[in-house]
Backbone and ligand atoms as CSV (ligand in chain L), in Angstrom:
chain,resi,resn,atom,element,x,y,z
A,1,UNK,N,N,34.049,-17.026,-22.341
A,1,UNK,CA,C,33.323,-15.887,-21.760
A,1,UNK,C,C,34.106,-15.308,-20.585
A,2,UNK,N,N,34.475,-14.021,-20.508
A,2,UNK,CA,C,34.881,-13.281,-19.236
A,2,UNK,C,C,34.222,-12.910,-18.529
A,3,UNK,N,N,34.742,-13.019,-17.506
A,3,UNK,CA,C,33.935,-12.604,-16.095
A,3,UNK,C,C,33.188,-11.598,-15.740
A,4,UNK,N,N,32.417,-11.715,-15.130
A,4,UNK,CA,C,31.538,-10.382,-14.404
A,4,UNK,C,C,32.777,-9.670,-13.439
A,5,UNK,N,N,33.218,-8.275,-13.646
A,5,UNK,CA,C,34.415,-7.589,-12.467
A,5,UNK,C,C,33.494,-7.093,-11.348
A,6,UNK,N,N,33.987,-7.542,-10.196
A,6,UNK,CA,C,33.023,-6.282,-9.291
A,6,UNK,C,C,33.876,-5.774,-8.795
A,7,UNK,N,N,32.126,-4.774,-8.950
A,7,UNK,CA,C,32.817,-2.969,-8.798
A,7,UNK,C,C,31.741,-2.204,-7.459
A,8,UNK,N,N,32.287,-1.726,-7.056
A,8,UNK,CA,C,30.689,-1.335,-6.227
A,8,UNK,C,C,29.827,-0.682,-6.862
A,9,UNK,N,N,29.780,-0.594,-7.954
A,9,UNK,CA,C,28.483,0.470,-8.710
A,9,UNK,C,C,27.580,-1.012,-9.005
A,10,UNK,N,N,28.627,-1.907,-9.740
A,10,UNK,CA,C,27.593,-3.173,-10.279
A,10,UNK,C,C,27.002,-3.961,-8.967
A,11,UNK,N,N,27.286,-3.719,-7.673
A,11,UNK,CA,C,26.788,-4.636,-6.819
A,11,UNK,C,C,25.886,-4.044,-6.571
A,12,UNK,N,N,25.590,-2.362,-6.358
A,12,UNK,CA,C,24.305,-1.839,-6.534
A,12,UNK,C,C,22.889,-2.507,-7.298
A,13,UNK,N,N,23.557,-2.384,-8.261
A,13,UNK,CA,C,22.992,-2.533,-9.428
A,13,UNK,C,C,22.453,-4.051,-9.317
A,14,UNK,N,N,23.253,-4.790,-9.208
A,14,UNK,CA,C,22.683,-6.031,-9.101
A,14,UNK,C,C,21.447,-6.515,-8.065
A,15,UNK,N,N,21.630,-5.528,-6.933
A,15,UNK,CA,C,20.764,-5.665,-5.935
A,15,UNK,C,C,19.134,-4.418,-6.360
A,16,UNK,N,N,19.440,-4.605,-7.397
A,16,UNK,CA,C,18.281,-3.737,-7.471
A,16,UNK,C,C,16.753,-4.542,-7.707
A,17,UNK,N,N,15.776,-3.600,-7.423
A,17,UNK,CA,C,14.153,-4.326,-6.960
A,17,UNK,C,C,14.065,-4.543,-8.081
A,18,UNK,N,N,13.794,-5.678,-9.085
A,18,UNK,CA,C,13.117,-5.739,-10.222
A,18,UNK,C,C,11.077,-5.156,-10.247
A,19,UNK,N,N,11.057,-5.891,-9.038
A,19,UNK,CA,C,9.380,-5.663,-9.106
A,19,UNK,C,C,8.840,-4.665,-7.539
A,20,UNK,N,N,7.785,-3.604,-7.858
A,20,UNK,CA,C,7.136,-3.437,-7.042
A,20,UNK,C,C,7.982,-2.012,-6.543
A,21,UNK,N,N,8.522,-1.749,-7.406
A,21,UNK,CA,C,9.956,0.018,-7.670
A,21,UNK,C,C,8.769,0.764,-7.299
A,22,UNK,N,N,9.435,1.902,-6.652
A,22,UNK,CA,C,8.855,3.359,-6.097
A,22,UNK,C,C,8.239,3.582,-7.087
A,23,UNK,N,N,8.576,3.887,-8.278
A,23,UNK,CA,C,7.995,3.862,-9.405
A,23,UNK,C,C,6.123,2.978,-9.903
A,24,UNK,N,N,6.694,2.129,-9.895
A,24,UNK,CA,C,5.771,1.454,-9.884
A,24,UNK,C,C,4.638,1.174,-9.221
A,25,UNK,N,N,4.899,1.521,-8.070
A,25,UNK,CA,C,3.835,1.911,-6.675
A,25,UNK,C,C,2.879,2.882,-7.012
A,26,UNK,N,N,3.767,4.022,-7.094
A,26,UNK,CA,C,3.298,5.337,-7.729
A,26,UNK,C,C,2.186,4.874,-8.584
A,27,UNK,N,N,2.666,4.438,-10.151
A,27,UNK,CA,C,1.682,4.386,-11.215
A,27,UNK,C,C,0.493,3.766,-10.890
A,28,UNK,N,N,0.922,2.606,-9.764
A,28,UNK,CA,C,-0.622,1.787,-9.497
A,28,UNK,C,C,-1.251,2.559,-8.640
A,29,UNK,N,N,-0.645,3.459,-7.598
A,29,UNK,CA,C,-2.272,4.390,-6.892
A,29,UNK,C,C,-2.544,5.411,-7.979
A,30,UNK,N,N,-1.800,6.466,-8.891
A,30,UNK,CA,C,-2.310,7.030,-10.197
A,30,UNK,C,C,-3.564,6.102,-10.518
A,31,UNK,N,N,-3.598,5.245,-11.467
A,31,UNK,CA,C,-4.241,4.609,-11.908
A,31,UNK,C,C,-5.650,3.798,-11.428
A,32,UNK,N,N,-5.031,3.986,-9.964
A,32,UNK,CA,C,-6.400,3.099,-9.237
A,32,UNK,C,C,-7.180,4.029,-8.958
A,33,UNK,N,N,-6.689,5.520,-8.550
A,33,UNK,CA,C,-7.152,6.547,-8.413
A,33,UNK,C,C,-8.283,6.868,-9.234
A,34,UNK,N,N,-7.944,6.997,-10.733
A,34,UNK,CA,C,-8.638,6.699,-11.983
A,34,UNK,C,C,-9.998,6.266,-12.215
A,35,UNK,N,N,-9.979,5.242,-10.833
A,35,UNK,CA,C,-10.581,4.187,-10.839
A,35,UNK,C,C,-10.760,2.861,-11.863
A,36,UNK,N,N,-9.643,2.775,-12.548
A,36,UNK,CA,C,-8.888,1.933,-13.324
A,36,UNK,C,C,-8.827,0.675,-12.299
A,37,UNK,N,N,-9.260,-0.318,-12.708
A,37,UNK,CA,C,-8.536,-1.842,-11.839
A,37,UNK,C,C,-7.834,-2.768,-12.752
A,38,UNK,N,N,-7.335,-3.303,-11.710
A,38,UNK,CA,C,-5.821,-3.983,-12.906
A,38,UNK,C,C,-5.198,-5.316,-11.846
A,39,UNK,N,N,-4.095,-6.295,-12.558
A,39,UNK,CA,C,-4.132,-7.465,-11.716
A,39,UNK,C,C,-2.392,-7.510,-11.778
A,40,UNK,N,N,-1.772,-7.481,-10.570
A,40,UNK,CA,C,-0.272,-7.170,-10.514
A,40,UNK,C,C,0.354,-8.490,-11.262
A,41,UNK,N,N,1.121,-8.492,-11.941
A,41,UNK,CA,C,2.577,-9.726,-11.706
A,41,UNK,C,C,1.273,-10.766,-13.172
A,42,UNK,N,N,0.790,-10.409,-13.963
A,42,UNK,CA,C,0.463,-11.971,-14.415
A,42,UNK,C,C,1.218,-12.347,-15.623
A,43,UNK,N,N,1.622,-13.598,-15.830
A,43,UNK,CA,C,1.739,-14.198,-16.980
A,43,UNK,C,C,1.003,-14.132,-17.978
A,44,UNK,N,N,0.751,-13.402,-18.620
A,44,UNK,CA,C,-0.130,-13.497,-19.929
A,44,UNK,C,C,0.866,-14.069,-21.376
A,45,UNK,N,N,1.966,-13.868,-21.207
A,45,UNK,CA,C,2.413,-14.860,-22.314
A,45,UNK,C,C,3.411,-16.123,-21.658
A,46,UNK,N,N,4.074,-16.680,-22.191
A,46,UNK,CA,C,4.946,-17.441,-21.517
A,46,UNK,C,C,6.044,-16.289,-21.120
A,47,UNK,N,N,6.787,-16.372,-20.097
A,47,UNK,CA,C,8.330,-15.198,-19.625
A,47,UNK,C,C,8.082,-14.128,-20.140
A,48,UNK,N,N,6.601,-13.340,-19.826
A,48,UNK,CA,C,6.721,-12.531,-20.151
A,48,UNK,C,C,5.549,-11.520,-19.281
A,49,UNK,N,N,5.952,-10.910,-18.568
A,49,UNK,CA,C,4.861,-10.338,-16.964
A,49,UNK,C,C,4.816,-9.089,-17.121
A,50,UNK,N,N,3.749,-8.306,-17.750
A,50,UNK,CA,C,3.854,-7.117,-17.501
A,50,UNK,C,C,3.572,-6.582,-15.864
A,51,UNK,N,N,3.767,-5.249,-15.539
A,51,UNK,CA,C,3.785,-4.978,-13.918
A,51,UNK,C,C,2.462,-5.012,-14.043
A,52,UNK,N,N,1.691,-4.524,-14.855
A,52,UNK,CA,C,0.368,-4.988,-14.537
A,52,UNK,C,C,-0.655,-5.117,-15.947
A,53,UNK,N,N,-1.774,-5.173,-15.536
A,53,UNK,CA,C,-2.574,-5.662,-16.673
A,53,UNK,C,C,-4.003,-5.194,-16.243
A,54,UNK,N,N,-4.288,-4.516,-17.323
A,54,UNK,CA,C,-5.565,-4.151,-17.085
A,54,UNK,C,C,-6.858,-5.513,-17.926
A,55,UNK,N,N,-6.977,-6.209,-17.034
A,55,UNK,CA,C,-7.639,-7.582,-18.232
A,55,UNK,C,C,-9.131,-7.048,-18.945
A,56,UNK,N,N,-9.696,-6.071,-18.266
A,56,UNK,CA,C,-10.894,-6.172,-18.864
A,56,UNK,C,C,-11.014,-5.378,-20.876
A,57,UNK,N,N,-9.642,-4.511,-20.364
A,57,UNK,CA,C,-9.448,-3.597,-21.583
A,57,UNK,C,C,-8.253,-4.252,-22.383
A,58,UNK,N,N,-7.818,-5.694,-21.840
A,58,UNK,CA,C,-6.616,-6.195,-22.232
A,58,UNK,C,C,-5.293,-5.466,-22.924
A,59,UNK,N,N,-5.101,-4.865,-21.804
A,59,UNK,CA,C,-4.414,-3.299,-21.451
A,59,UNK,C,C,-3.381,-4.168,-20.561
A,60,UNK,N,N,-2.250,-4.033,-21.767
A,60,UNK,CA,C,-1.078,-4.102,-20.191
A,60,UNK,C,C,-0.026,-3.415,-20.639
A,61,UNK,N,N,0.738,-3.210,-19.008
A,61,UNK,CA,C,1.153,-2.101,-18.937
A,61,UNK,C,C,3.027,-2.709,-17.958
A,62,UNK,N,N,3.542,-1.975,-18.734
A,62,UNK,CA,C,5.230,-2.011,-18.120
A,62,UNK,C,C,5.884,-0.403,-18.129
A,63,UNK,N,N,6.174,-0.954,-16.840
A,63,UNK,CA,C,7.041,0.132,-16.306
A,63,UNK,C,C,9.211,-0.137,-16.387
A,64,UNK,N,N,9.230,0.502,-17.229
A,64,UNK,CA,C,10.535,0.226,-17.732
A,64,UNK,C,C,11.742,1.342,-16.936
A,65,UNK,N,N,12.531,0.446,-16.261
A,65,UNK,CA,C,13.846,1.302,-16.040
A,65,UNK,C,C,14.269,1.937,-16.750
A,66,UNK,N,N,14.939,3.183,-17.068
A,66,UNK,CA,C,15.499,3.938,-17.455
A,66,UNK,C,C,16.769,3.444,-18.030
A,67,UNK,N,N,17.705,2.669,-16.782
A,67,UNK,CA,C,19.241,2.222,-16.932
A,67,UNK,C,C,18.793,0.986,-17.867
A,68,UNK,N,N,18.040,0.219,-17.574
A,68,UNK,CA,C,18.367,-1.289,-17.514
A,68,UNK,C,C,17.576,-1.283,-19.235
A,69,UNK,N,N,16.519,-0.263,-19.517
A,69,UNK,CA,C,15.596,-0.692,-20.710
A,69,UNK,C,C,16.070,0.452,-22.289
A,70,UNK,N,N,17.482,1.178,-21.324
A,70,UNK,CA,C,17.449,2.140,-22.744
A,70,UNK,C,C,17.134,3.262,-23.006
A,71,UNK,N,N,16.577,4.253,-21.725
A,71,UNK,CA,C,15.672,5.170,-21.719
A,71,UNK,C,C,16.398,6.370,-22.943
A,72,UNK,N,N,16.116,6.693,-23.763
A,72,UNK,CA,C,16.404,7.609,-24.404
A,72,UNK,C,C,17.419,8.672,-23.881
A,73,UNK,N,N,16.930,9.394,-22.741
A,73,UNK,CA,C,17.371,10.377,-21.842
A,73,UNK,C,C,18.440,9.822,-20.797
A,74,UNK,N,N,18.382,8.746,-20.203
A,74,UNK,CA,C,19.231,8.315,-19.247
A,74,UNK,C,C,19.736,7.113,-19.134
A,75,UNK,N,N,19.940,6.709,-20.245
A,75,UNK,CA,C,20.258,5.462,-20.532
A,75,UNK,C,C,22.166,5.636,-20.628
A,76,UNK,N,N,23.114,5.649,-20.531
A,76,UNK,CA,C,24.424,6.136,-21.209
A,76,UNK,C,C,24.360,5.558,-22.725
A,77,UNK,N,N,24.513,6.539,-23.110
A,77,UNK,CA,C,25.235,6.634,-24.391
A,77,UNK,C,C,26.798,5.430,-24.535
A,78,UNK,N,N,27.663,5.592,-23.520
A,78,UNK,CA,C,28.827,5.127,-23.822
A,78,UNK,C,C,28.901,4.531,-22.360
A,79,UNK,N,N,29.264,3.394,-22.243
A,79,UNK,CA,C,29.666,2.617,-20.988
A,79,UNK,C,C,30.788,2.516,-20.669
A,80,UNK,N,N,31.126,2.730,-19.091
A,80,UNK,CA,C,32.546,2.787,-18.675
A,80,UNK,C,C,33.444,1.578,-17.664
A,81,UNK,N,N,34.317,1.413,-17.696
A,81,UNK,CA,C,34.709,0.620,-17.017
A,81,UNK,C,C,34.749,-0.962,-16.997
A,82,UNK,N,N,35.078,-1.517,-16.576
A,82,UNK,CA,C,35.595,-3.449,-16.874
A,82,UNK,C,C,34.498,-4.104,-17.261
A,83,UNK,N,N,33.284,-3.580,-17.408
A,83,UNK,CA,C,32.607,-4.445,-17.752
A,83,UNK,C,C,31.372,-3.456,-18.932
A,84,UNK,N,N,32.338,-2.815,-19.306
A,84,UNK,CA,C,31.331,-2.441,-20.287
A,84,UNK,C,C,30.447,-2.467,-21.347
A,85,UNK,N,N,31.555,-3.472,-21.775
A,85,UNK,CA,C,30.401,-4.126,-23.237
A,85,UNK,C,C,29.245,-4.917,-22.416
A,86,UNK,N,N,29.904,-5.519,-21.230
A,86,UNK,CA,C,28.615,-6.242,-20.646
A,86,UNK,C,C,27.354,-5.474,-20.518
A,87,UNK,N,N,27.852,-4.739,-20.036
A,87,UNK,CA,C,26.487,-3.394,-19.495
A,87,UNK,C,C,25.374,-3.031,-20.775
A,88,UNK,N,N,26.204,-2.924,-22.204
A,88,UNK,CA,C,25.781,-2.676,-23.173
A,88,UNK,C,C,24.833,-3.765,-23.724
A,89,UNK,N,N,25.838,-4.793,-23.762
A,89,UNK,CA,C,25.144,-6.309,-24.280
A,89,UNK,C,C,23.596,-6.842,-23.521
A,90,UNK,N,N,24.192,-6.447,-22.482
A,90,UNK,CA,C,22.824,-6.572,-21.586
A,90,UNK,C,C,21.258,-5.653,-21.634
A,91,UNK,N,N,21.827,-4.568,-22.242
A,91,UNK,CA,C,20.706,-3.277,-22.214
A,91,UNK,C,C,20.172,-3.488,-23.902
A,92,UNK,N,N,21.016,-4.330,-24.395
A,92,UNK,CA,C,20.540,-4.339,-25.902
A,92,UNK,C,C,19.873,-5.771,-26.021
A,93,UNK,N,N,20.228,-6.645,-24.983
A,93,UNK,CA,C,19.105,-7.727,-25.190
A,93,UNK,C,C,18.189,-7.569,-24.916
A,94,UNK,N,N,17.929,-6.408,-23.610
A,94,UNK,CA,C,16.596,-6.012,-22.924
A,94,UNK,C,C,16.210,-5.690,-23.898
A,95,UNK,N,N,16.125,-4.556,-24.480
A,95,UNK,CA,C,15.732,-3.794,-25.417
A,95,UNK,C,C,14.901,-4.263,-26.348
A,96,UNK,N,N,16.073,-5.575,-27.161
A,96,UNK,CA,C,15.338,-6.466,-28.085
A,96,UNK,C,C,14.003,-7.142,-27.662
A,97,UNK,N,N,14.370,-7.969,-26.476
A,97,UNK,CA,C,13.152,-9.133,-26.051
A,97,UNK,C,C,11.833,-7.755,-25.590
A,98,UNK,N,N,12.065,-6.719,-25.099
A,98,UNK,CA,C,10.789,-5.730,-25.160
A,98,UNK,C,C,10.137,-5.428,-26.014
A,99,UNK,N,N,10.870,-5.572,-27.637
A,99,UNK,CA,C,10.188,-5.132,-28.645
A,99,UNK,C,C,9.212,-6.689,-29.085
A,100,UNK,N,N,10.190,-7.854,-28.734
A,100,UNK,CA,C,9.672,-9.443,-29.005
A,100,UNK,C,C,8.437,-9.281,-28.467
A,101,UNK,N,N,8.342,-8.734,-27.088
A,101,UNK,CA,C,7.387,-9.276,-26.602
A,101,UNK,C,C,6.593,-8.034,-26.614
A,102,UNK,N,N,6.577,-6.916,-27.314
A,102,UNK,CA,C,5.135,-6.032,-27.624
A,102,UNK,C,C,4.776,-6.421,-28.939
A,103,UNK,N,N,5.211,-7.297,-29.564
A,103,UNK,CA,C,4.959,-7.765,-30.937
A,103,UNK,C,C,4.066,-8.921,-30.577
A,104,UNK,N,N,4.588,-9.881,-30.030
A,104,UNK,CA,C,4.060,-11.374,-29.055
A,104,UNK,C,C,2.609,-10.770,-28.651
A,105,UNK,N,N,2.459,-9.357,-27.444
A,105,UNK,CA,C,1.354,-8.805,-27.007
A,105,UNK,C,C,0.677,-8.766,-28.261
A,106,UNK,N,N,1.047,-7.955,-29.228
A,106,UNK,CA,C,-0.383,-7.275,-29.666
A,106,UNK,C,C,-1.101,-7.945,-30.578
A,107,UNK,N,N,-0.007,-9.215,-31.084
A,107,UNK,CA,C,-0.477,-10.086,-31.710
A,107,UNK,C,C,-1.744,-10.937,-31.147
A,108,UNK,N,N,-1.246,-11.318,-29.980
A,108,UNK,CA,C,-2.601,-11.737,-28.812
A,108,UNK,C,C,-3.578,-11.300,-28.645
A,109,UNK,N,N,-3.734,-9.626,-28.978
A,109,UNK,CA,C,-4.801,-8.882,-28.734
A,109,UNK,C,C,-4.478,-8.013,-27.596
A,110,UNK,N,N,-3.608,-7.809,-26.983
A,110,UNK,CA,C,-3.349,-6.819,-26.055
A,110,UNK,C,C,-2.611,-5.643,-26.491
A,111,UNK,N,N,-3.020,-4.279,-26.276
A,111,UNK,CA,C,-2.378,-3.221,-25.962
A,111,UNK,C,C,-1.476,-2.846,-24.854
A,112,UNK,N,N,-0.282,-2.340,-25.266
A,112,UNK,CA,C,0.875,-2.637,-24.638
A,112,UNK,C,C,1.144,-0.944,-24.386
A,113,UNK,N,N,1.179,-0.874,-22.700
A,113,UNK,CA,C,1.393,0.649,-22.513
A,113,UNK,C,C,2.911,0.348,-21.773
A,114,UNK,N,N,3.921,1.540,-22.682
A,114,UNK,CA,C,5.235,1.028,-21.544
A,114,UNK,C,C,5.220,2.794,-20.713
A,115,UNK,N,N,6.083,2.771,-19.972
A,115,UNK,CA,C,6.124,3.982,-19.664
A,115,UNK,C,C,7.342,4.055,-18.924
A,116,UNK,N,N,8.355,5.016,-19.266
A,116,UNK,CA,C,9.839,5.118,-18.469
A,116,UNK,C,C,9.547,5.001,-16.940
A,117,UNK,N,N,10.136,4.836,-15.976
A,117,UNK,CA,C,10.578,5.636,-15.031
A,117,UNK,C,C,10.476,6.520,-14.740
A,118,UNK,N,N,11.604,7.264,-15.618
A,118,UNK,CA,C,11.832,8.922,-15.494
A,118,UNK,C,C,10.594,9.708,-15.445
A,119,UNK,N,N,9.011,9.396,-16.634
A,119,UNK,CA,C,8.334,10.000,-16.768
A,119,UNK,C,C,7.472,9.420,-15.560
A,120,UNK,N,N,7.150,8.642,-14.844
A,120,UNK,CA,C,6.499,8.592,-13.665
A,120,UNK,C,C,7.123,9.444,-12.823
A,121,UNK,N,N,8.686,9.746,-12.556
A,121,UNK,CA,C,9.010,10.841,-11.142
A,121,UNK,C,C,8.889,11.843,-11.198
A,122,UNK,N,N,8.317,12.121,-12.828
A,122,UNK,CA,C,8.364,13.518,-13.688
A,122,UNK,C,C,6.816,14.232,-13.658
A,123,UNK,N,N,6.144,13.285,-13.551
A,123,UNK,CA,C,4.641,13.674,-13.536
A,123,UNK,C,C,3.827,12.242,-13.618
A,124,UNK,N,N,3.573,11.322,-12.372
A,124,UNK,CA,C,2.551,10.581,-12.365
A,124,UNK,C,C,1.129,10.543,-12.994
A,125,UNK,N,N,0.850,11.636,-13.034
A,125,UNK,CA,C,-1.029,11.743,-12.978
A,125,UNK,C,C,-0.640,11.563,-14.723
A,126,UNK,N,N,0.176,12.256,-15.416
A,126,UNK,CA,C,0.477,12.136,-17.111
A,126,UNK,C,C,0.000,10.702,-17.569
A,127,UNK,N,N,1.508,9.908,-16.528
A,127,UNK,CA,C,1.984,8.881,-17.033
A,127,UNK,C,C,0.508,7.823,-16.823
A,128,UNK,N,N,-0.367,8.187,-15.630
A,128,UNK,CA,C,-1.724,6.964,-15.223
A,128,UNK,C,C,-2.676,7.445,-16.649
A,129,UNK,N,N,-2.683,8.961,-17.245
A,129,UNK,CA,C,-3.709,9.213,-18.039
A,129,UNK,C,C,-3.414,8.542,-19.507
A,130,UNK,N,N,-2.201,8.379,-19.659
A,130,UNK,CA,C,-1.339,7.658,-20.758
A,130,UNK,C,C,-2.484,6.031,-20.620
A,131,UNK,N,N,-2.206,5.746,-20.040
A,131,UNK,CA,C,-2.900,4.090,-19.266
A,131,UNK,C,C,-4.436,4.613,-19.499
A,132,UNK,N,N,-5.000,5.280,-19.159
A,132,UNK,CA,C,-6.767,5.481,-18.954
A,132,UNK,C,C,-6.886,6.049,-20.198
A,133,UNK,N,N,-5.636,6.220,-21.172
A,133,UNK,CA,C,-6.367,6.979,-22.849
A,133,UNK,C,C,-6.273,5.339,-23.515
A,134,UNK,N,N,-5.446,5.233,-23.230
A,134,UNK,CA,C,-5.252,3.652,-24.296
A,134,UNK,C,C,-6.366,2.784,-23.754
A,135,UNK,N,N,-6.975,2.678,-22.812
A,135,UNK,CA,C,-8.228,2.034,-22.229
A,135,UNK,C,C,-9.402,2.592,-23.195
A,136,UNK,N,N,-9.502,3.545,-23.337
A,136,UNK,CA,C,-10.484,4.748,-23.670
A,136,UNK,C,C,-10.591,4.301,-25.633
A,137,UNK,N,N,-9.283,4.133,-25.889
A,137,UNK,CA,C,-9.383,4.251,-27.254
A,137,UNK,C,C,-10.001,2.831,-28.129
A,138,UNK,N,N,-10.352,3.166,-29.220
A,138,UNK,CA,C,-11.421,2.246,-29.917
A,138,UNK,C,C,-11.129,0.539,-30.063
A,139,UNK,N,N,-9.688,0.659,-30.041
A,139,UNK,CA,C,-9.190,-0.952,-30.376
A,139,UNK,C,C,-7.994,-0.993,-30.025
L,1,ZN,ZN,ZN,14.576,8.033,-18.301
């Protein structure tokens, strides 16, 4: 296996918030707003935490990076520099274990709301009504 190169873009990157993102802040006053209640950080499967969970509607909900999960729109297409396949390899395991584990969810009985990034900085109130329709809907 070859090394991780650092670069100053990847030390960024590495230092980035996994939990509790501007983003994510956002969606939880959207939503609480709603008057939606929900329980931050839980384990509901084994290694597997959505940012939050609505338990009563067994509604949970992830807020997915853009870079790190694939985003359609802002994800790169083509990766540059010494560690690129890494970058790739890495965004395609994410990718995978997200689909593992909305399969894992719904099998359990939970509805699984993901929602980019991008579309929370793009329009919050959308992205919380996204969350309060899947609550809303029959099963
Ligand atoms: Zn995006």
């Amino acid at each position: 296996m070859s090394q991780w190169i650092s670069t100053q873009k990847g030390s960024h990157l590495r230092a980035r918030r996994t939990r509790d993102t501007a983003p994510e802040i956002a969606l939880r006053r959207a939503v609480h707003a709603l008057g939606l209640r929900f329980r931050l950080h839980v384990s509901v499967l084994p290694r597997c935490t959505p940012d939050f969970v609505l338990p009563r509607w067994r509604v949970a909900v992830f807020v997915d990076g853009c870079y790190w999960h694939g985003c359609p729109m802002h994800s790169p297409r083509e990766f540059k520099g010494p560690n690129a396949d890494r970058w790739k390899q890495k965004i395609d395991t994410n990718r995978t274990r997200d689909r593992r584990h909305d399969a894992e969810l719904a099998a359990a009985g939970w509805r699984v709301v993901r929602i980019w990034e991008c579309e929370i900085k793009q329009n919050v109130g959308a992205a919380a009504d996204r969350v309060k329709s899947t609550t809303e809907s029959p099963d």
